[in-house]
PyMOL commands that place a pseudoatom at each C-alpha (Angstrom):
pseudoatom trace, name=CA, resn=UNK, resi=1, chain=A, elem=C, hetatm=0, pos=[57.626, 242.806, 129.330]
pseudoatom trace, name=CA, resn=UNK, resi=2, chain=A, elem=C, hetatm=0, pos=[55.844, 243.682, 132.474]
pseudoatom trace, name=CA, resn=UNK, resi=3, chain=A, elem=C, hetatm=0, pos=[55.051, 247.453, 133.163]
pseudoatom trace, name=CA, resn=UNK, resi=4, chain=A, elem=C, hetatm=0, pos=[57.563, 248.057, 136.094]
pseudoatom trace, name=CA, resn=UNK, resi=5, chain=A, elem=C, hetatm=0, pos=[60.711, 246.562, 134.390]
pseudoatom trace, name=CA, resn=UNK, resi=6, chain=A, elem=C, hetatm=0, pos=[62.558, 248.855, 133.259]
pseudoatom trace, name=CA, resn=UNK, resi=7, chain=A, elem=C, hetatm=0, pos=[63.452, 249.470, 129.095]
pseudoatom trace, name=CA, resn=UNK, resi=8, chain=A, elem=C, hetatm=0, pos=[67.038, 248.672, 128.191]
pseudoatom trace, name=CA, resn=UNK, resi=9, chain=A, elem=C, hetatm=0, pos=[69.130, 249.692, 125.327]
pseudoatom trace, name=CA, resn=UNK, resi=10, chain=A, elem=C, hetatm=0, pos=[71.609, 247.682, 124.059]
pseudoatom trace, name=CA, resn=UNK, resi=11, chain=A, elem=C, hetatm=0, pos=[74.706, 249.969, 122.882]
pseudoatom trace, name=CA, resn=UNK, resi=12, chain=A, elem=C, hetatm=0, pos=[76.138, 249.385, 119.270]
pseudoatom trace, name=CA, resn=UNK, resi=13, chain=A, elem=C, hetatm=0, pos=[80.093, 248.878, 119.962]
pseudoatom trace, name=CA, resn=UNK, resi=14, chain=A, elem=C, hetatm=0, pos=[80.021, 245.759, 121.901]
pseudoatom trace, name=CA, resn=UNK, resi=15, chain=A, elem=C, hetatm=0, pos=[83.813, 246.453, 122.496]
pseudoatom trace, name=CA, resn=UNK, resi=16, chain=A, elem=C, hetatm=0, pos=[82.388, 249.688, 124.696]
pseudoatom trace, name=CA, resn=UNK, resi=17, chain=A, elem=C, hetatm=0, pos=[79.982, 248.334, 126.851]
pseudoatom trace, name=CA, resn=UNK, resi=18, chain=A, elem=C, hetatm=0, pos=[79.154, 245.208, 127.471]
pseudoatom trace, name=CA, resn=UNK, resi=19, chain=A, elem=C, hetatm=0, pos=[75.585, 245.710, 129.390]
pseudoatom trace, name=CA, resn=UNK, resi=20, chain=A, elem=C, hetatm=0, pos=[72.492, 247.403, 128.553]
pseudoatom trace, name=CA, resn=UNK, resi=21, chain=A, elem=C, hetatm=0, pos=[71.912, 251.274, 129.876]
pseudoatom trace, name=CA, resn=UNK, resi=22, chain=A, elem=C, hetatm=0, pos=[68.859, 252.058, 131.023]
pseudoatom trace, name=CA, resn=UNK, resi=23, chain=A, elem=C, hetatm=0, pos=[66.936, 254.393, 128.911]
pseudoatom trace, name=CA, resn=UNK, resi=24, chain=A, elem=C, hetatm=0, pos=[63.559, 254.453, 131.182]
pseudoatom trace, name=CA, resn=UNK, resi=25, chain=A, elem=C, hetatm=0, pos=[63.551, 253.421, 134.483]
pseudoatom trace, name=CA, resn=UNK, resi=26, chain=A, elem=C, hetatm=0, pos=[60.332, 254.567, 135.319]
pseudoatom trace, name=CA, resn=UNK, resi=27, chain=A, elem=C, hetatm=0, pos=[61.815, 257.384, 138.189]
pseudoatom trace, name=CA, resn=UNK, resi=28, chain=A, elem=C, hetatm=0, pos=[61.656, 260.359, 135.442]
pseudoatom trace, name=CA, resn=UNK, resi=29, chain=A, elem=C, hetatm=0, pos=[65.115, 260.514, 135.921]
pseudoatom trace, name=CA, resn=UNK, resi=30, chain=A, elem=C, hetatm=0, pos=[67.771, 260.986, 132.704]
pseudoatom trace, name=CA, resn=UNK, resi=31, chain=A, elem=C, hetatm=0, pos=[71.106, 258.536, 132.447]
pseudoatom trace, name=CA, resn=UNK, resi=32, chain=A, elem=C, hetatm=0, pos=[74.312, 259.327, 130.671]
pseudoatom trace, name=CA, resn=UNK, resi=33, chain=A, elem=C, hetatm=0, pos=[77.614, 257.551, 130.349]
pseudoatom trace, name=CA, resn=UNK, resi=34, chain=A, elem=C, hetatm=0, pos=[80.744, 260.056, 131.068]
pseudoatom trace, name=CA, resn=UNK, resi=35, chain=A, elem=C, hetatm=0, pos=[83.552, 257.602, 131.230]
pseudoatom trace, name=CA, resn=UNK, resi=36, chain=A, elem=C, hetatm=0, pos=[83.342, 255.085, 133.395]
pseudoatom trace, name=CA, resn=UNK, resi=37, chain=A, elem=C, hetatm=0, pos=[80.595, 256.968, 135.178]
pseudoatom trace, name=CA, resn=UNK, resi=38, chain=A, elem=C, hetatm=0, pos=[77.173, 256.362, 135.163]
pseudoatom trace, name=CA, resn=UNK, resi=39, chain=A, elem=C, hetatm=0, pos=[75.448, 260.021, 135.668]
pseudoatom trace, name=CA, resn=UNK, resi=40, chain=A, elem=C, hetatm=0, pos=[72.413, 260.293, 137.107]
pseudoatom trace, name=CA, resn=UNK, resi=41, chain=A, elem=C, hetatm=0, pos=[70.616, 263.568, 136.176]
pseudoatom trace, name=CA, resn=UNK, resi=42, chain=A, elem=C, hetatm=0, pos=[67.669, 263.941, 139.195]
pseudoatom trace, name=CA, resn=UNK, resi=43, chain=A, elem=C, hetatm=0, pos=[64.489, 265.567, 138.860]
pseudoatom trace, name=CA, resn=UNK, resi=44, chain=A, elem=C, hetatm=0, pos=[65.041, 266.595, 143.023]
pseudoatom trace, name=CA, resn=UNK, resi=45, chain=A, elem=C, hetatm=0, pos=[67.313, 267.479, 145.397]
pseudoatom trace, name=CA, resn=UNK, resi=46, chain=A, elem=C, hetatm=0, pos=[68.869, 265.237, 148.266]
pseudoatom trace, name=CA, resn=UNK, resi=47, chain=A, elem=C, hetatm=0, pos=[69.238, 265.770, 151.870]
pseudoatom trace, name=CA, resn=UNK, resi=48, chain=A, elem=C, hetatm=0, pos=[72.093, 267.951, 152.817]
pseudoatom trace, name=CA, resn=UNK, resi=49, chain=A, elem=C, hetatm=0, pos=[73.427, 265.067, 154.529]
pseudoatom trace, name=CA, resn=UNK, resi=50, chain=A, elem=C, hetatm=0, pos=[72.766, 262.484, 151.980]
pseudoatom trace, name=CA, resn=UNK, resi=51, chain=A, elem=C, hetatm=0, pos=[75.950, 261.752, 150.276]
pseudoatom trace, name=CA, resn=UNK, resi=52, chain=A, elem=C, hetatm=0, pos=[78.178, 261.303, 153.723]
pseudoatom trace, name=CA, resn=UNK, resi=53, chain=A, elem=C, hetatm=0, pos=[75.642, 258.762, 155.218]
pseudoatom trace, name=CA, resn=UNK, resi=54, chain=A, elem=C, hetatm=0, pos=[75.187, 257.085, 152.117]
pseudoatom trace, name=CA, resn=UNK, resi=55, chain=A, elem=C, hetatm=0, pos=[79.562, 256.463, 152.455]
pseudoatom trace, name=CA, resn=UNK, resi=56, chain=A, elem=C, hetatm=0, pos=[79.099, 255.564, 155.845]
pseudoatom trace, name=CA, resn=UNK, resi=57, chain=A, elem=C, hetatm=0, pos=[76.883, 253.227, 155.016]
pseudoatom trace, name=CA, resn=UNK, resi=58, chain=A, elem=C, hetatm=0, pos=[78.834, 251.648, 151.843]
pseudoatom trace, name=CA, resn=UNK, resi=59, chain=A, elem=C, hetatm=0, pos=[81.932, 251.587, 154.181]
pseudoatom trace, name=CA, resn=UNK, resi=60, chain=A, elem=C, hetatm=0, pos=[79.721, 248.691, 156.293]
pseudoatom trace, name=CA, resn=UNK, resi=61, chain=A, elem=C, hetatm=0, pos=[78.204, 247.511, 153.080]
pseudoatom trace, name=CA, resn=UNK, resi=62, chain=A, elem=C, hetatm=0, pos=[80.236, 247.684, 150.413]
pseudoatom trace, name=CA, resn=UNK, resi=63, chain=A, elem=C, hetatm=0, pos=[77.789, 245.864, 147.310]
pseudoatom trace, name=CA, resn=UNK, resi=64, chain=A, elem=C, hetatm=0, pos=[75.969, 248.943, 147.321]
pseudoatom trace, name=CA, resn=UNK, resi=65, chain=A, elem=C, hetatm=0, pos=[76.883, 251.192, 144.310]
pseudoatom trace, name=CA, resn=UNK, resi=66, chain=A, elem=C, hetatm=0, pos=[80.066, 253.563, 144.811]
pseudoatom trace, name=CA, resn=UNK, resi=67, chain=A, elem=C, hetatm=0, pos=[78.495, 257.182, 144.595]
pseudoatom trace, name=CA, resn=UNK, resi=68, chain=A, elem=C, hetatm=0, pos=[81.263, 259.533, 143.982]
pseudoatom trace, name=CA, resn=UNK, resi=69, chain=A, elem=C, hetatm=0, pos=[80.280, 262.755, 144.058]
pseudoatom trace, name=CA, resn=UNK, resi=70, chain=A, elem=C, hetatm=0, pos=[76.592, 264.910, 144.209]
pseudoatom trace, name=CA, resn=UNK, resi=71, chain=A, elem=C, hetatm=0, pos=[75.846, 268.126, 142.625]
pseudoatom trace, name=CA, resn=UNK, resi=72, chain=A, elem=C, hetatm=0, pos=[73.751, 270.461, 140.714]
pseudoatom trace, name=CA, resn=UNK, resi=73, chain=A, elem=C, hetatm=0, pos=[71.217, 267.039, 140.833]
pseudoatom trace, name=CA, resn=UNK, resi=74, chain=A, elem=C, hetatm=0, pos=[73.538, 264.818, 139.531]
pseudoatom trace, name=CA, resn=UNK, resi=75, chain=A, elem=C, hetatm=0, pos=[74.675, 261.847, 140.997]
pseudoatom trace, name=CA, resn=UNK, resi=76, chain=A, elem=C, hetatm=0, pos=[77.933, 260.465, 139.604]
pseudoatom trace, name=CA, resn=UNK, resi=77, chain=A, elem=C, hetatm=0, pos=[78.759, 256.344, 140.171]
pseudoatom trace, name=CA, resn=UNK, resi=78, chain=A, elem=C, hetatm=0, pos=[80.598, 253.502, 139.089]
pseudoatom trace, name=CA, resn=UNK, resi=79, chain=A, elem=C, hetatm=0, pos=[79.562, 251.826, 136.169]
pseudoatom trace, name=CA, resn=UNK, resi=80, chain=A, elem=C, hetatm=0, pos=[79.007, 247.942, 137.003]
pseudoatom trace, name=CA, resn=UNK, resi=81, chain=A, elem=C, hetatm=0, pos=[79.661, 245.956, 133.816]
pseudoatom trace, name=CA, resn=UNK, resi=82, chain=A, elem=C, hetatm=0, pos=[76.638, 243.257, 134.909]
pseudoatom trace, name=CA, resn=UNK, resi=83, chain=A, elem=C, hetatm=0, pos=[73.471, 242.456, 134.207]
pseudoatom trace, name=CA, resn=UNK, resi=84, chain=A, elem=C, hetatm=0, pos=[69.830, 242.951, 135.742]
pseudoatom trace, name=CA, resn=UNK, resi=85, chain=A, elem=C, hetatm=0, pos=[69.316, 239.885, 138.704]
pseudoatom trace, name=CA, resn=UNK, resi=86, chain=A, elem=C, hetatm=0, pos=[66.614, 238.918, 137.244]
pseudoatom trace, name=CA, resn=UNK, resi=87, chain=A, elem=C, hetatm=0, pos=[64.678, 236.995, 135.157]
pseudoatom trace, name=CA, resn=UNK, resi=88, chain=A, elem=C, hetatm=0, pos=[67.906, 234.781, 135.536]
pseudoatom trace, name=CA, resn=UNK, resi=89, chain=A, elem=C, hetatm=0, pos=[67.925, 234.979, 139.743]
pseudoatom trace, name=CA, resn=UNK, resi=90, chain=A, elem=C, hetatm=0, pos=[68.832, 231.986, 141.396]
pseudoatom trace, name=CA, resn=UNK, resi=91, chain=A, elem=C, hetatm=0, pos=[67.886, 231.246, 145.106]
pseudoatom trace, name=CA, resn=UNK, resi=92, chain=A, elem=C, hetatm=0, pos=[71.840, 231.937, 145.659]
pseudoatom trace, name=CA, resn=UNK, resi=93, chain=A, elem=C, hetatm=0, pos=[71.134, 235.250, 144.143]
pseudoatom trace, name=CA, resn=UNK, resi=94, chain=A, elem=C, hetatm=0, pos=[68.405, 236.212, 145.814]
pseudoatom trace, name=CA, resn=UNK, resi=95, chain=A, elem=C, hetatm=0, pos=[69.738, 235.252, 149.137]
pseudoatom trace, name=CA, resn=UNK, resi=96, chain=A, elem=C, hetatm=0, pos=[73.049, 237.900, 148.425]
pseudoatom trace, name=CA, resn=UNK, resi=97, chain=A, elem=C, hetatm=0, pos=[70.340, 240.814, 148.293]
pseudoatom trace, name=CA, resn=UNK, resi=98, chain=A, elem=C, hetatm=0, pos=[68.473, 239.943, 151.192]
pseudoatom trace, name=CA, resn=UNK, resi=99, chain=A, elem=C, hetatm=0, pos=[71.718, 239.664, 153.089]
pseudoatom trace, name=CA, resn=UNK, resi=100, chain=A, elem=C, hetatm=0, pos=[72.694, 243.146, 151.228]
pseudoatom trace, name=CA, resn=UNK, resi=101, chain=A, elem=C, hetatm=0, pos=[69.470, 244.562, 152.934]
pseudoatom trace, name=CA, resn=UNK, resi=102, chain=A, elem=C, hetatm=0, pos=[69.881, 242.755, 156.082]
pseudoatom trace, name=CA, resn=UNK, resi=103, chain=A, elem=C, hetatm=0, pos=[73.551, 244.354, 156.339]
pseudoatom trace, name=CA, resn=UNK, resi=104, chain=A, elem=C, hetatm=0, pos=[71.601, 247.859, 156.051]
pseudoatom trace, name=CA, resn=UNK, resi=105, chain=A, elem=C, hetatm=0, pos=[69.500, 247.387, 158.154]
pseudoatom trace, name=CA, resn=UNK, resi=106, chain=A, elem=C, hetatm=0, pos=[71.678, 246.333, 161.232]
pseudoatom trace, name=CA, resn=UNK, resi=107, chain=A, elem=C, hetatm=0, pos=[73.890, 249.423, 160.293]
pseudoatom trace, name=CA, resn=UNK, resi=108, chain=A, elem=C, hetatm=0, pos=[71.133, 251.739, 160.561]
pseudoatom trace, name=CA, resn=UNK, resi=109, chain=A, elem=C, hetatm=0, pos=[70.395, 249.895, 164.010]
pseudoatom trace, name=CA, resn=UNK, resi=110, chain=A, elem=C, hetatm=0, pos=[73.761, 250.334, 165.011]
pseudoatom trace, name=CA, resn=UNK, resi=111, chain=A, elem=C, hetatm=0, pos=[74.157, 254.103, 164.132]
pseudoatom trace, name=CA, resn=UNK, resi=112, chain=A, elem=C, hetatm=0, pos=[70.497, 254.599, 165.479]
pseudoatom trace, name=CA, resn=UNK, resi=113, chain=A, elem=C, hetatm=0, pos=[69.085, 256.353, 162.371]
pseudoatom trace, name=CA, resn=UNK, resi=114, chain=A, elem=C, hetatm=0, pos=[66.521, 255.148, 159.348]
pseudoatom trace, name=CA, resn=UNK, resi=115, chain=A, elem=C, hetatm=0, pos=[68.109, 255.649, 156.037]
pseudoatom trace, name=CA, resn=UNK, resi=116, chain=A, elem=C, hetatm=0, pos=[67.231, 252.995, 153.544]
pseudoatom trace, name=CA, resn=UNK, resi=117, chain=A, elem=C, hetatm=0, pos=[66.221, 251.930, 150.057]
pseudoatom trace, name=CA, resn=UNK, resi=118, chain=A, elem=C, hetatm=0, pos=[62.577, 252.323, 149.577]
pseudoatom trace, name=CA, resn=UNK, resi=119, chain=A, elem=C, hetatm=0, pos=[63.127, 250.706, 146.389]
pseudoatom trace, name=CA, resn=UNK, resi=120, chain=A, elem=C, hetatm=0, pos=[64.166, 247.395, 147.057]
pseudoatom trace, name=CA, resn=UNK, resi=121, chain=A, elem=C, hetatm=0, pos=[62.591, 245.328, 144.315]
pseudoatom trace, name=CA, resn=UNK, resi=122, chain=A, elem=C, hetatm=0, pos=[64.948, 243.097, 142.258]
pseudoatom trace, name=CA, resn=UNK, resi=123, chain=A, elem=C, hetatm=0, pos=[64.799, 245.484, 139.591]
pseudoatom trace, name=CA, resn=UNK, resi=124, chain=A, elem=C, hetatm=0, pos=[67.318, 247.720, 141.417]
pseudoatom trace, name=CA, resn=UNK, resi=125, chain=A, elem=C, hetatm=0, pos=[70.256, 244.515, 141.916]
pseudoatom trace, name=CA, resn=UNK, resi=126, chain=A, elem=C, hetatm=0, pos=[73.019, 244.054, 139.211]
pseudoatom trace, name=CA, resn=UNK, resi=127, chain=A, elem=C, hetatm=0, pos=[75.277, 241.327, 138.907]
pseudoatom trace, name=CA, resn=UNK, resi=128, chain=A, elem=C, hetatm=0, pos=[78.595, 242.080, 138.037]
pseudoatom trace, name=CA, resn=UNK, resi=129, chain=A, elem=C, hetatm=0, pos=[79.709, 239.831, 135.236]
pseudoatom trace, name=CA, resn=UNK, resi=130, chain=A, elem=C, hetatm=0, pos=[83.488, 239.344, 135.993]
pseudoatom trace, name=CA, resn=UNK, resi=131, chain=A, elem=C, hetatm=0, pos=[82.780, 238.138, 139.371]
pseudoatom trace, name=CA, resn=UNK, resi=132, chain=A, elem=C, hetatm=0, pos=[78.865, 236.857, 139.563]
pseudoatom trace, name=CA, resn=UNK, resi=133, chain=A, elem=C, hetatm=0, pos=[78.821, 240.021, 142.340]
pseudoatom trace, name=CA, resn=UNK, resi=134, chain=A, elem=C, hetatm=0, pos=[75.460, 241.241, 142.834]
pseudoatom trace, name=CA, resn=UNK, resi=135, chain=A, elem=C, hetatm=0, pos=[75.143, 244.999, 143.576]
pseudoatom trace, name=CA, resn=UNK, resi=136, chain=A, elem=C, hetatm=0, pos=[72.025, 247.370, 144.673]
pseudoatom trace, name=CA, resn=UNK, resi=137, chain=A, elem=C, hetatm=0, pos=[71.794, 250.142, 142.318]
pseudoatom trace, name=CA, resn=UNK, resi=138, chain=A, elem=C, hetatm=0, pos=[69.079, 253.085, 142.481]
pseudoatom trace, name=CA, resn=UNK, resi=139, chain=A, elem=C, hetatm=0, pos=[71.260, 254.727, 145.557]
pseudoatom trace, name=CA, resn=UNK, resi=140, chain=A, elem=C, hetatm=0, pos=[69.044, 257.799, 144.951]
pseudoatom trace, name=CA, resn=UNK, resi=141, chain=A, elem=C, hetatm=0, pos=[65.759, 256.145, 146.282]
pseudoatom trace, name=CA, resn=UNK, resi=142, chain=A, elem=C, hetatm=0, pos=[68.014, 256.140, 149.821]
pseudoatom trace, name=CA, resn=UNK, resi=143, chain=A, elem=C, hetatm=0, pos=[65.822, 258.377, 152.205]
pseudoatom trace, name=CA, resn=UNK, resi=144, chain=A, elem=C, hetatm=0, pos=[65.852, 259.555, 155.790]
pseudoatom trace, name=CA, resn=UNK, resi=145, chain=A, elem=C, hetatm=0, pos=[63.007, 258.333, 157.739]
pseudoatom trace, name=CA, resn=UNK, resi=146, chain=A, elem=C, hetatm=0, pos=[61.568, 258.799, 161.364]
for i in range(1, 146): cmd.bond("trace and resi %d" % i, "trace and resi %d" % (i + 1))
show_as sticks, trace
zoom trace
């Protein structure tokens, strides 16, 4: 295992979960599992404005991770039932999160703003098992720049 991959768990009760949850993923940041939420407990806070744009922004491109709600530093989200991208990516793959960043980045040229990932690495793209989907994750590393 290389040093920036994140450390995975893999739960007990096959029957609950079928992926791994991430127990490290190297932000300093805790995870839990309330439902069918993934809760992300942050070690910051966000913009005030953080949550609307980041909808906005789902509404054009809609593989990014559903964030449903933002408070007290937590960030509650879907869970995807997939897998990391990689070390299985295929060219295919890789090609649906460039276009994923591509789509971001004409919506922040068309709304005339810079909000985007800084943490685009494939460690932060899931694909969705049902449906071979592939998803950016991390939706906290979304910043406001210039």
């Amino acid at each position: 295992m290389h040093e920036d991959e994140p450390q995975y768990i893999f739960p007990e009760d096959e029957n609950k979960h079928k992926v791994p949850l991430i127990i490290d993923s190297g932000s300093n940041c805790k995870w839990s599992l309330t439902g069918d939420m993934i809760v992300k407990h942050l070690s910051f806070d966000l913009h005030p404005k953080w949550l609307t744009t980041y909808k906005k922004l789902r509404e054009h491109e809609p593989r990014l991770v559903e964030v449903f709600e933002y408070r007290d530093r937590k960030m509650y989200m879907e869970y995807i039932d997939g897998l990391p991208i990689y070390p299985n990516i295929t060219l295919e793959k890789y090609n649906e999160a460039l276009d994923i960043m591509k789509n971001i980045s004409q919506w922040n040229k068309d709304n005339n703003m810079c909000f985007i990932n800084h943490a685009c690495g494939l460690r932060n793209y899931l694909v969705e098992n049902k449906t071979g989907k592939v998803y950016m994750i991390d939706a906290d590393s979304f910043k406001f720049y210039g």
